[in-house]
C-alpha positions in Angstrom: 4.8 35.6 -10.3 2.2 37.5 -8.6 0.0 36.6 -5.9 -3.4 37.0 -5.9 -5.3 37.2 -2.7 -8.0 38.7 -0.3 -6.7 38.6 3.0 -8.1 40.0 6.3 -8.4 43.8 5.0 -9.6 42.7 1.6 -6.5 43.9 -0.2 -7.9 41.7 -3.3 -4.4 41.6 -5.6 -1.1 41.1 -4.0 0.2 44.6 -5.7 -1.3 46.4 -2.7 -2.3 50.0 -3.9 -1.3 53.2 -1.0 -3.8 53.9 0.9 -5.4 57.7 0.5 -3.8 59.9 2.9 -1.4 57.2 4.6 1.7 58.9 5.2 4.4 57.4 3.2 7.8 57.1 2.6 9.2 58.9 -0.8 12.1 56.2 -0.9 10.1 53.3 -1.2 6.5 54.9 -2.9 5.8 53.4 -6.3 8.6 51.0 -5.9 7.7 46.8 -6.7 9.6 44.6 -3.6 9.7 41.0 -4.1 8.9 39.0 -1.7 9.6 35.2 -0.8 7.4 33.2 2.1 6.7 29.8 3.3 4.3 27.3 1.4 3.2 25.6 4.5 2.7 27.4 7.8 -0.6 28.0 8.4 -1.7 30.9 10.0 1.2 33.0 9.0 0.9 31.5 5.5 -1.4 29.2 3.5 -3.5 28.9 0.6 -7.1 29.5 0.8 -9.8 27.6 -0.6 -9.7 29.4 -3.9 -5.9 29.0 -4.2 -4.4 32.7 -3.0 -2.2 33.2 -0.4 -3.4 34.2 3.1 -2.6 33.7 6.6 -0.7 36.7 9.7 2.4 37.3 7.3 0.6 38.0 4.0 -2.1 40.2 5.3 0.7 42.4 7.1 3.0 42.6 4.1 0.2 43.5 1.9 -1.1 46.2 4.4 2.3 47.6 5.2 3.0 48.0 1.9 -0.6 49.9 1.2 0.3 52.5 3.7 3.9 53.2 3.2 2.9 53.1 -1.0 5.3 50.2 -2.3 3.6 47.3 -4.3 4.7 43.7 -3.4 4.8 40.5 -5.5 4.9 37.5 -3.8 6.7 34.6 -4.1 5.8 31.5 -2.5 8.7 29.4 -2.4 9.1 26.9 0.8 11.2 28.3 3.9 14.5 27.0 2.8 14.1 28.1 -0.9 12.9 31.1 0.2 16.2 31.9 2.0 18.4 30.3 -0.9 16.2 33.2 -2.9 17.0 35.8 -0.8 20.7 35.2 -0.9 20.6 34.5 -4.9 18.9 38.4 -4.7 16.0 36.3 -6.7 13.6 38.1 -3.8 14.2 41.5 -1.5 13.2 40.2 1.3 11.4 37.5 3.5 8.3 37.0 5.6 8.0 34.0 6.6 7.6 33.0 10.4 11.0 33.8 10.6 12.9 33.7 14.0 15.2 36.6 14.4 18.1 34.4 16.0 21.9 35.9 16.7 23.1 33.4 14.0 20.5 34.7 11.3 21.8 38.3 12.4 25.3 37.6 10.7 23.3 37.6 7.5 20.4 38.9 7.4 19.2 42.9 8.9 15.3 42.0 10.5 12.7 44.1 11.1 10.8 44.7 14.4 9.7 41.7 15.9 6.3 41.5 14.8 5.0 38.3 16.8 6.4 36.4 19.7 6.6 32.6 19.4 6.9 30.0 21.6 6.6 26.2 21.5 4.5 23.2 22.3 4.8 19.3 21.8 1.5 17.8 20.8 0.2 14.1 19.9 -2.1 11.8 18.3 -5.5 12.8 19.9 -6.1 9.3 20.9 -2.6 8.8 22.2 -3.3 8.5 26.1 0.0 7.9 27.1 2.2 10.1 26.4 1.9 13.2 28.8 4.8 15.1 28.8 8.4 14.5 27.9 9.1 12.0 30.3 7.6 9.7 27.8 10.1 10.3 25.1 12.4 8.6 25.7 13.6 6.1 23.0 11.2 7.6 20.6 11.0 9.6 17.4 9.5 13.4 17.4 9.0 15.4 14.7 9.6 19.2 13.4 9.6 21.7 11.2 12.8 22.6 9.7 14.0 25.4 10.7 11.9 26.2 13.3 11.8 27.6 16.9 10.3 24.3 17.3 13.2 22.4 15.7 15.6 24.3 17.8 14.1 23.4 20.9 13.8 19.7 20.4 17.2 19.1 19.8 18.4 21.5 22.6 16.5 18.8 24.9 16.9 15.6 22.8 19.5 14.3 24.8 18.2 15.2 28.5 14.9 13.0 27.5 16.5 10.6 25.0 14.8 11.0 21.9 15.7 11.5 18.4 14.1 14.6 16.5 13.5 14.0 13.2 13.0 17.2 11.0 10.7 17.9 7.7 10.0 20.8 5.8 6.4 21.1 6.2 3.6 20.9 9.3 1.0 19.2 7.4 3.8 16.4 6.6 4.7 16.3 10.3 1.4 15.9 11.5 0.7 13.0 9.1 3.9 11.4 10.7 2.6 11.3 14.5 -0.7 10.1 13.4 0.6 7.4 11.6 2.9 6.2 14.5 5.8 6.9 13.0 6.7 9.6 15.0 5.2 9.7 19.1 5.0 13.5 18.8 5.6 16.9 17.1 7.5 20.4 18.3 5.6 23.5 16.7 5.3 26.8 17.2 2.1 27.4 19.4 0.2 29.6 17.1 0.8 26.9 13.9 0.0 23.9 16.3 -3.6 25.8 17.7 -4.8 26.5 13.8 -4.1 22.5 13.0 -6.1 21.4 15.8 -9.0 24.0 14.9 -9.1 22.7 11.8 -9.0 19.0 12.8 -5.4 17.9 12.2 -5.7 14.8 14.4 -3.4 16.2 17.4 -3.8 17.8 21.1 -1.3 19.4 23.0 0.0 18.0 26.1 2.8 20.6 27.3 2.3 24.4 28.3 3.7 26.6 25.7 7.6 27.6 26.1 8.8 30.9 25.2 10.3 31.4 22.1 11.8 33.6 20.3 10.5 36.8 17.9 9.1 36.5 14.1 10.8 39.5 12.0 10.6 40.7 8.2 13.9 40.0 6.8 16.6 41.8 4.3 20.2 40.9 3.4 22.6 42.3 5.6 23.5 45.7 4.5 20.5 45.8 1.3 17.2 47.4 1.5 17.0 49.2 4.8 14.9 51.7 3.1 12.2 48.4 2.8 13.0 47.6 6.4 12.7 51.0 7.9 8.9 51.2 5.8 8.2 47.6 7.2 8.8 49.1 10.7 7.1 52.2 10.3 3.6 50.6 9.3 3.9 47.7 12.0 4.4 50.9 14.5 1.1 52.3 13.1 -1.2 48.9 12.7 0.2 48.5 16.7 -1.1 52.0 17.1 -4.5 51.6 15.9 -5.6 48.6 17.2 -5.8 46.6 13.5 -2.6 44.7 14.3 -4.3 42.8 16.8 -7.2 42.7 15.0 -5.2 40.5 12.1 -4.1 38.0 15.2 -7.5 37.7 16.1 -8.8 37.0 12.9 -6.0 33.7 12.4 -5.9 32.8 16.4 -8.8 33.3 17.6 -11.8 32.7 14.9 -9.8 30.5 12.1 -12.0 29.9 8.9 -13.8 27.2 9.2 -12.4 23.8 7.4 -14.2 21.4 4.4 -16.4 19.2 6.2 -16.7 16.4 3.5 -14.8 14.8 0.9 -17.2 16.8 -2.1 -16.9 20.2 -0.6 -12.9 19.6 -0.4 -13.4 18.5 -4.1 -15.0 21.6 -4.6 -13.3 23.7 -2.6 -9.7 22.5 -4.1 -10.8 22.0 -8.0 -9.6 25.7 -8.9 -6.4 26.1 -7.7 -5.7 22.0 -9.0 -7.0 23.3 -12.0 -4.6 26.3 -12.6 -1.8 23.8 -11.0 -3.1 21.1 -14.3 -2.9 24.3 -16.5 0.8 25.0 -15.7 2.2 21.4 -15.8 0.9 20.6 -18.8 2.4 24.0 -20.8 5.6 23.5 -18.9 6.0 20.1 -20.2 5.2 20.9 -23.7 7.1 24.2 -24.0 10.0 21.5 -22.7 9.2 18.5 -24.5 9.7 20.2 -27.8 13.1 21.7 -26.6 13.9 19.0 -25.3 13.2 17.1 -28.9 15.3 19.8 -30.4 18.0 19.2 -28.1 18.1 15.6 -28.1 17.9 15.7 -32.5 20.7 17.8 -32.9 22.9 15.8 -30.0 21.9 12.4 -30.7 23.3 13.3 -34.7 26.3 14.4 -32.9 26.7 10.8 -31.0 26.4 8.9 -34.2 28.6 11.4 -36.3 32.3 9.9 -37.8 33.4 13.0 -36.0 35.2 12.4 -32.4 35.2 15.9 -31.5 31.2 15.7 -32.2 30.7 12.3 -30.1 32.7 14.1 -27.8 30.5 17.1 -27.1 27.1 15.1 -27.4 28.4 12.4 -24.7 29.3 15.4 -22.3 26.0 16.8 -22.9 24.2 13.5 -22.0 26.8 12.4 -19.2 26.2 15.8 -17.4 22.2 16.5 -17.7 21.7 12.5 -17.3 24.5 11.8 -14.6 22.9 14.8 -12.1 19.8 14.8 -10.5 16.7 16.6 -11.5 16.4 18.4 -8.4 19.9 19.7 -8.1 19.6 21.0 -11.9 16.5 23.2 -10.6 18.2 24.5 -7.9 21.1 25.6 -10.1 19.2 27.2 -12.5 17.0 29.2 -10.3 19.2 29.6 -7.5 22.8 29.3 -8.6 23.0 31.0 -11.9 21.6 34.3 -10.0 24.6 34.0 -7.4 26.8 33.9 -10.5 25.8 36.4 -12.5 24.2 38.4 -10.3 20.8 38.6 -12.5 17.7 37.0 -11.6 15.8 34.3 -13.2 12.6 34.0 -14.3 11.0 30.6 -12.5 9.3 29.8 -15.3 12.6 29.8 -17.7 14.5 27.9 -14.7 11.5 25.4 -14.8 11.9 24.8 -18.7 15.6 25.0 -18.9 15.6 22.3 -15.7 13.1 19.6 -17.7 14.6 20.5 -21.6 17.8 19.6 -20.5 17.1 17.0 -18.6 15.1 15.3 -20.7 17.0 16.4 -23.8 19.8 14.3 -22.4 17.6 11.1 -22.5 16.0 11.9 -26.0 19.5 12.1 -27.7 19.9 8.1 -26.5 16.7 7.8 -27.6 17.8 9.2 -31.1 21.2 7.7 -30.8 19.6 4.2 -30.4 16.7 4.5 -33.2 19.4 5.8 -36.1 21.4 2.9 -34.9 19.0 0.5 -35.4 18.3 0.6 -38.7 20.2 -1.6 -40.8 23.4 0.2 -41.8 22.6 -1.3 -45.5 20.0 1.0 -45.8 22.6 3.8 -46.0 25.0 2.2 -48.1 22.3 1.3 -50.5 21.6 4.8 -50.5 24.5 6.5 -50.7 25.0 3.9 -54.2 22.5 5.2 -55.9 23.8 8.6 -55.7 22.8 10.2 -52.5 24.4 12.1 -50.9 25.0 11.5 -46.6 22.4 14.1 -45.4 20.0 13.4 -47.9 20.2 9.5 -47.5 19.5 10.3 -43.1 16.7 13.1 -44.1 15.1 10.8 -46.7 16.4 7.0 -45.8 17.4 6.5 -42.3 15.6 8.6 -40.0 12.1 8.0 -41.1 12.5 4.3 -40.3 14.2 5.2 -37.3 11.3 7.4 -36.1 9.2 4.4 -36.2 11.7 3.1 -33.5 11.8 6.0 -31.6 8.0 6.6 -31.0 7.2 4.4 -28.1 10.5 5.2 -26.3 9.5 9.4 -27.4 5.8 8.6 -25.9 7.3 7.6 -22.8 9.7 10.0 -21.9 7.0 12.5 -22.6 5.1 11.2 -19.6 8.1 10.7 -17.7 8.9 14.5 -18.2 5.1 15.7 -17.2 5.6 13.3 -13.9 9.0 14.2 -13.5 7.3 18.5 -13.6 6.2 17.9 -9.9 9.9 18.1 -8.8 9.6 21.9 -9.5 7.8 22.3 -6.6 10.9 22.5 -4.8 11.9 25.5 -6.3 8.4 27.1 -6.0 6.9 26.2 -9.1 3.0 26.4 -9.2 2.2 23.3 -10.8 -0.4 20.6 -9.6 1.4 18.9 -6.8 2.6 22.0 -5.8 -1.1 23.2 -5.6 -2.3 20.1 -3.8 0.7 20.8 -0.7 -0.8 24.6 -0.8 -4.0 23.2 -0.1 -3.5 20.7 2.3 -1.5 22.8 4.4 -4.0 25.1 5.2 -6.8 22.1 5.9 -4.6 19.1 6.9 -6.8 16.5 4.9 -3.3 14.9 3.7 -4.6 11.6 2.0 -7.7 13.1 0.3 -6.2 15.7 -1.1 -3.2 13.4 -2.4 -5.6 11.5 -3.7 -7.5 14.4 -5.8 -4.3 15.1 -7.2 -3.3 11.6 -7.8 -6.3 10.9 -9.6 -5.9 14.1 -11.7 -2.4 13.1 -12.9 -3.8 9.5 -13.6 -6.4 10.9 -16.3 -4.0 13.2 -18.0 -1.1 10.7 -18.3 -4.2 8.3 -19.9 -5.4 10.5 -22.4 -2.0 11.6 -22.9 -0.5 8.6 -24.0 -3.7 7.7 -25.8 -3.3 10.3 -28.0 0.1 10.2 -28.9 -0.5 6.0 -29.7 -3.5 7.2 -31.9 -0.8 10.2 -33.7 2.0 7.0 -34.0 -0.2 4.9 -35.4 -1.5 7.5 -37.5 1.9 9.0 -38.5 4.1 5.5 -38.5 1.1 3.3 -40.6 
């Protein structure tokens, strides 16, 4: 998946191009590096109001790799996922806000520090009493996952008596202190400034405490050619003065956010749009696997053969008896760690909701052949028929008819069920609406774009597929 973007030196595509006479370096020139980043942590990383990624970490990666004359694609994958990637070899290295800690050391070889953190606890703007951690105590706080900001909560939790309760995104954070759920949030200073420029709802109350260093990252003992370009063209954007230029662009003079509901609307529609786009071909590519699957199994669970019920009852116990979530994570992290080859996320997205939902359609099957009267078969099979012929031609036709509201159903359960692949970086609508709300904080409104988006399609979905069944089934 590649990345388009424009970013502070208006690098336009994320394949960034060399730069004429940069000096590069002939093991890395030409070469494509993969790279996996955050989804939500604004300014390092963020969508923009067109959709592409932007933010401190992208514009450096891109730039780097411009001078030293590698191309990057980038993969926007969640901080967590991002790691899992990097370990599964599905990406060559991360950027993502990344603390170089000792611990992270044993496994991953960083770069440079490229920016140093540090932390700060902020609240509700129109919470007037709490001041400083004194006022914890007995309370919830919230952070990031993760984070230096995580790290330092909990290593003062029990001095002040509160409870830290972590989350993988800012933007969910925030919404957590503003809704009371949570008295206050740790962040990194720099994420924590950009959410209040933008009007996340929160002021600081504590100075910032130093924290520790952001780094590029590679697995232990891979890619040092990678990490010794990284470090040569943060040396020379130090050198000349554009480093800081970049901070100053995110830090200092943050774009400006949507001022109304419309504008957001506006703002949002094409990236929701290209989100729509992909949900709705992943969940057709998979609902006509998944009908495929669940055919041929659910003939298997009502065949005289045990071995056959055998294998079809496995099938269903093992795609139906796991969650969806832990499937996706197999197939686009797992099966890379096992075999060593990467995955495509758009095959792990398919194979994830075929399966799954093949598993439900063979019941679905199973139960419609069943129902028909088992004298329809017999009566069949008398007149001369032979067994295929009197299922083709007798028995499934009538149990189609059966079938078709429970088949309409689990086709909108499966596009619903498509938002799950967010977790594993998928680009689909939901995943689109976090994108976008993470850079502008407008939680609830942009929720309820995307809510209202899924509300229309699921409509007109099932009202065309009850026009086709009564159509087809008359």
């Amino acid at each position: 998946m590649v990345i388009f973007g424009t970013g502070f030196f208006g690098l336009g595509a994320a394949n960034a191009q060399p730069a004429p006479g940069a000096v590069q370096s002939a093991s890395v020139q030409g070469k494509t590096f993969t790279i996996g980043t955050d989804t939500t942590f604004a300014p390092f990383e963020f969508r923009d109001g067109n959709g592409n990624l932007a933010g401190i970490d992208m514009d450096l990666i891109r730039t780097i790799a411009k001078d030293q004359g590698f191309n990057v694609e980038i993969k926007s994958l969640g901080f967590n996922a991002a790691l899992q990637a990097l370990s599964s070899g599905q990406v060559d290295g991360v950027i993502a806000g990344m603390s170089i800690t000792d611990t992270r050391k044993q496994v991953y070889d960083f770069s440079e520090p490229y920016f140093d953190s540090g932390v700060q606890m902020a609240v509700a703007k129109n919470d007037e009493t709490t001041k400083g951690y004194g006022d914890l105590r007995g309370k919830t706080v919230a952070a990031k996952t993760g984070s230096e900001g995580e790290s330092y909560a909990k290593s003062i939790a029990d001095q002040y008596g509160f409870t830290v309760k972590s989350l993988d995104q800012s933007a969910t954070m925030y919404e957590l202190v503003k809704s009371g759920n949570a008295v206050a949030v740790f962040d990194d200073y720099p994420v924590l400034a950009y959410g209040i420029a933008q009007n996340n709802g929160l002021k600081t109350v504590t100075d910032k405490v130093p924290g520790a260093s952001y780094g590029f990252a590679v697995n232990k003992g891979q890619n040092p050619d990678l990490l010794a370009a990284f470090n040569d063209g943060l040396a020379k954007l130090k050198a000349n003065g554009e480093y800081q230029k970049l901070l100053d662009t995110y830090l200092k003079a943050p774009p400006a956010a949507a001022t109304s509901f419309w504008e957001l609307l506006a703002q949002s529609m094409p990236a929701l749009l290209s989100g729509l786009g992909n949900t709705l071909l992943v969940t057709v590519i998979s609902f006509a696997f998944a009908m495929l699957l669940g055919l041929f199994f659910g003939f298997l669970k009502v065949s005289h053969n045990v071995l056959l019920r055998g294998i079809a009852t496995t099938f269903v116990n093992v795609f139906r008896g796991t969650p969806l979530l832990v499937q996706a994570f197999f197939f686009y992290f797992g099966i890379p760690q096992l075999t060593g080859q990467p995955i495509n996320i758009w095959v792990a997205g398919v194979l994830t909701l075929a399966l799954n939902s093949g598993a439900y359609v063979t019941e679905i099957v199973r139960g419609g052949i069943q129902s028909v009267d088992p004298g329809q078969l017999e009566a069949s099979r008398s007149l001369g028929l032979g067994y295929l012929t009197s299922m083709r031609k007798v028995v499934v036709p009538q149990a189609f008819k059966i079938m078709t509201p429970s088949l309409i159903n689990q086709l909108v359960i499966l596009l619903k069920d498509s938002s799950l692949l967010l977790a594993i970086g998928f680009a689909e609508l939901l995943y689109q609406g976090q994108q976008i709300y993470a850079g502008n904080f407008r939680v609830a409104e942009t929720l309820l774009i995307v809510g209202v988006m899924y509300f229309i399609v699921i409509m007109a979905l099932t009202k065309l597929a009850n026009v086709v069944d009564k159509k087809v089934n008359k």
